[in-house]
Short mmCIF file of the C-alpha atoms (twelve columns), coordinates in Angstrom:
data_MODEL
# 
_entry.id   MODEL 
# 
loop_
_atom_site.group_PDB 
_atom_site.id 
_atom_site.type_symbol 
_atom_site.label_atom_id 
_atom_site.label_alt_id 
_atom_site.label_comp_id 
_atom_site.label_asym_id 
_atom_site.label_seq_id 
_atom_site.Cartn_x 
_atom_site.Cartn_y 
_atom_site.Cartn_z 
_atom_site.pdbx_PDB_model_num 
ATOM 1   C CA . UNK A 1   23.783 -0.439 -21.827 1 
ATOM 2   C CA . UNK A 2   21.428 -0.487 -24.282 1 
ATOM 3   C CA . UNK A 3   18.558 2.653  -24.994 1 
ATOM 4   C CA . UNK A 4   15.905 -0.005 -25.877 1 
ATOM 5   C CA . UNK A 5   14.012 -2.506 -23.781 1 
ATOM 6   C CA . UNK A 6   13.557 -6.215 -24.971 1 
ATOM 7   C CA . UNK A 7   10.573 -5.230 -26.908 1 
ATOM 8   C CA . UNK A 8   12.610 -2.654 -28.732 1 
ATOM 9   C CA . UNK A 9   10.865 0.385  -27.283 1 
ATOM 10  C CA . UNK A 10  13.134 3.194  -26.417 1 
ATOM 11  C CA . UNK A 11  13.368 3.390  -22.471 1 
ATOM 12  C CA . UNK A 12  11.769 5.438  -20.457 1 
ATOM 13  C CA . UNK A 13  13.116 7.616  -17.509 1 
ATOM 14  C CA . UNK A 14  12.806 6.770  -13.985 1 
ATOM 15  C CA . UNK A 15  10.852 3.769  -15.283 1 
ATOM 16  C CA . UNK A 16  11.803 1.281  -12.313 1 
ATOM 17  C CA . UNK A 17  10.292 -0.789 -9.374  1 
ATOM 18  C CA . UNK A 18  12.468 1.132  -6.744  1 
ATOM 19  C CA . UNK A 19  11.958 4.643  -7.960  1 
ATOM 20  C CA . UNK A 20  8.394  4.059  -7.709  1 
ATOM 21  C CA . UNK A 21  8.145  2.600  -4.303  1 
ATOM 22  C CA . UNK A 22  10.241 4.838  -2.589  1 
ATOM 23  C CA . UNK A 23  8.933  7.849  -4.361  1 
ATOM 24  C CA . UNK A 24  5.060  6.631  -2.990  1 
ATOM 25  C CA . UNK A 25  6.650  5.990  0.712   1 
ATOM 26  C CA . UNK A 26  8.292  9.230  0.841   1 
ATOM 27  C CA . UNK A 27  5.904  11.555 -0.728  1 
ATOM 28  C CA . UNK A 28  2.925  10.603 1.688   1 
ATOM 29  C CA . UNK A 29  5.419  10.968 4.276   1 
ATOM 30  C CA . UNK A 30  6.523  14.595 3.039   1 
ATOM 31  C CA . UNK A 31  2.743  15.540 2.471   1 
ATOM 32  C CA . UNK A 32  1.660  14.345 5.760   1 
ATOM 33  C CA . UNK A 33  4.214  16.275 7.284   1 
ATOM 34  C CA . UNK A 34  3.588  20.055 5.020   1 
ATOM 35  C CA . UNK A 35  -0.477 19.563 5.518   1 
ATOM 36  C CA . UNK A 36  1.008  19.381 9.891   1 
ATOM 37  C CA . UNK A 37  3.211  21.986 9.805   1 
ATOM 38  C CA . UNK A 38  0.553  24.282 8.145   1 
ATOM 39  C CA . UNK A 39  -2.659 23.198 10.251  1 
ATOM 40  C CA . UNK A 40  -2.061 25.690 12.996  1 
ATOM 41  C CA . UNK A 41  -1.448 23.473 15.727  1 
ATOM 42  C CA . UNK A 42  -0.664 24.149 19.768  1 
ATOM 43  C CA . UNK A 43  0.890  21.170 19.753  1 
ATOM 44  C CA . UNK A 44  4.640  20.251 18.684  1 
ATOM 45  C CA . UNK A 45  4.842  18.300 15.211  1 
ATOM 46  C CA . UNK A 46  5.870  15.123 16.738  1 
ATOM 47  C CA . UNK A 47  2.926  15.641 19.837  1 
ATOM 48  C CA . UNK A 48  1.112  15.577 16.720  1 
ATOM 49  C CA . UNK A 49  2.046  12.957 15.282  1 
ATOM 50  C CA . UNK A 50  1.317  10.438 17.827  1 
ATOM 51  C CA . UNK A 51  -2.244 12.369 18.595  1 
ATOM 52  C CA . UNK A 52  -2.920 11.057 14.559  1 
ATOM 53  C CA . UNK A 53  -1.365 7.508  16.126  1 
ATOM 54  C CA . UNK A 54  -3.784 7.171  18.819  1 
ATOM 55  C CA . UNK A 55  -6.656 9.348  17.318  1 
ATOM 56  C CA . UNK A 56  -9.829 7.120  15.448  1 
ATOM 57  C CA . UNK A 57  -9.455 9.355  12.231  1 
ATOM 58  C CA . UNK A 58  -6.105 7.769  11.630  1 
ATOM 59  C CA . UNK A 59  -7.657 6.596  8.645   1 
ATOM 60  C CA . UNK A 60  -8.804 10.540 7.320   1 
ATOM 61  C CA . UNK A 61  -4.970 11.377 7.396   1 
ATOM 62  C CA . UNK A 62  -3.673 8.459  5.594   1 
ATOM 63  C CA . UNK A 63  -6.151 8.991  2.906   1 
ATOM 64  C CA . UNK A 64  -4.971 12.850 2.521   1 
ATOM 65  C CA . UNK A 65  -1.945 11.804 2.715   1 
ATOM 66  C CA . UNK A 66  -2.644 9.245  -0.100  1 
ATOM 67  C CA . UNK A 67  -3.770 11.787 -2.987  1 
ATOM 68  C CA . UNK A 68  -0.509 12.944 -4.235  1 
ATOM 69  C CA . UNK A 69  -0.132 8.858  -4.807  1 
ATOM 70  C CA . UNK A 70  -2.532 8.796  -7.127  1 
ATOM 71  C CA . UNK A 71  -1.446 11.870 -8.933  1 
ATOM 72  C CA . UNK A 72  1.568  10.047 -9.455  1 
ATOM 73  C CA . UNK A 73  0.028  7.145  -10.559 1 
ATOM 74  C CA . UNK A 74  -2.003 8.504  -13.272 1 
ATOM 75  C CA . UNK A 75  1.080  10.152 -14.543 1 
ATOM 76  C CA . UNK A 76  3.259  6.734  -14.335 1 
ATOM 77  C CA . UNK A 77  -0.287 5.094  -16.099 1 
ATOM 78  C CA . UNK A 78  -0.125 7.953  -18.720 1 
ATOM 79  C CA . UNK A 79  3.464  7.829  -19.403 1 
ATOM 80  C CA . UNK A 80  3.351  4.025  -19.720 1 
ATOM 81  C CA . UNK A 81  6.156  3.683  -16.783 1 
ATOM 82  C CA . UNK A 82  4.742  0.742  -15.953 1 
ATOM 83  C CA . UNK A 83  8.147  -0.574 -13.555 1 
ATOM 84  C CA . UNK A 84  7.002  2.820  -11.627 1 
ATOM 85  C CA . UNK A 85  3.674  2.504  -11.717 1 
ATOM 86  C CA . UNK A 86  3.950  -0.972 -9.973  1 
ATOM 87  C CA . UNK A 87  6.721  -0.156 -7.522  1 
ATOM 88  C CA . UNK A 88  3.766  2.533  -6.373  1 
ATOM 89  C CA . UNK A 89  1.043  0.386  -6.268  1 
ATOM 90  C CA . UNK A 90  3.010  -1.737 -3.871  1 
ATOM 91  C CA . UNK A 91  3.766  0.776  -1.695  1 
ATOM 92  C CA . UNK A 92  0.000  2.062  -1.206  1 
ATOM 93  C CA . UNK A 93  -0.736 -1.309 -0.726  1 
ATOM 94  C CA . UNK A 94  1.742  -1.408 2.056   1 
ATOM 95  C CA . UNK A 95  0.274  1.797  3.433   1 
ATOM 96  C CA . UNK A 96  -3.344 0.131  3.223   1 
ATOM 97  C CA . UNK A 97  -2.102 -2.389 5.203   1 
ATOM 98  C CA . UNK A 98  -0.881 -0.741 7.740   1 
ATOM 99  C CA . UNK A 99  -3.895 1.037  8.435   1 
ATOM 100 C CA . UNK A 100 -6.097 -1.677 8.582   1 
ATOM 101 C CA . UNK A 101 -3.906 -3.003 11.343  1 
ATOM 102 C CA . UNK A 102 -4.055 0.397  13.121  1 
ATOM 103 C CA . UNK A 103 -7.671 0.391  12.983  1 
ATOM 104 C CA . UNK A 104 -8.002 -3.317 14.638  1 
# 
């Protein structure tokens, strides 16, 4: 395996479509789950959970959870992984998505 891409630019590390999409599902995921744990809740982290599910500020959570996303974007957009950066961009997408249709 060559060290160069077909452009003969050295490669990049963890420049690929599925490190970037299943870092941007997980880390939402993981985030979602610390800011939870730490809000100081009576309520069991899976009674909270589907309280976000059926509450109208779905939306609020998904965008907090969100911002580490776009951290990581602007560091795939600054190290030119751009395999990474795309595999990301799909996954938010997919996250948009899915709150739209939780909102309807």
């Amino acid at each position: 395996m060559s060290d160069y891409d077909a452009l003969g630019e050295p490669k990049k590390g963890f420049d690929n479509f599925v490190f970037g999409f299943l870092l941007s599902v997980l880390l939402p995921i993981i985030t979602l789950t610390v800011f939870l744990l730490f809000k100081g809740s009576s309520l069991s982290l899976v009674e909270q959970i589907k309280a976000i599910f059926a509450d109208m500020y779905f939306i609020r959570y998904v965008t907090l959870a969100l911002i580490p996303n776009l951290v990581l974007f602007f560091f795939f957009y600054k190290t030119e992984r751009w395999k990474s950066c795309y595999g990301l961009a799909v996954a938010t997408l997919l996250y948009l998505i899915v709150s739209v249709f939780q909102l309807a």
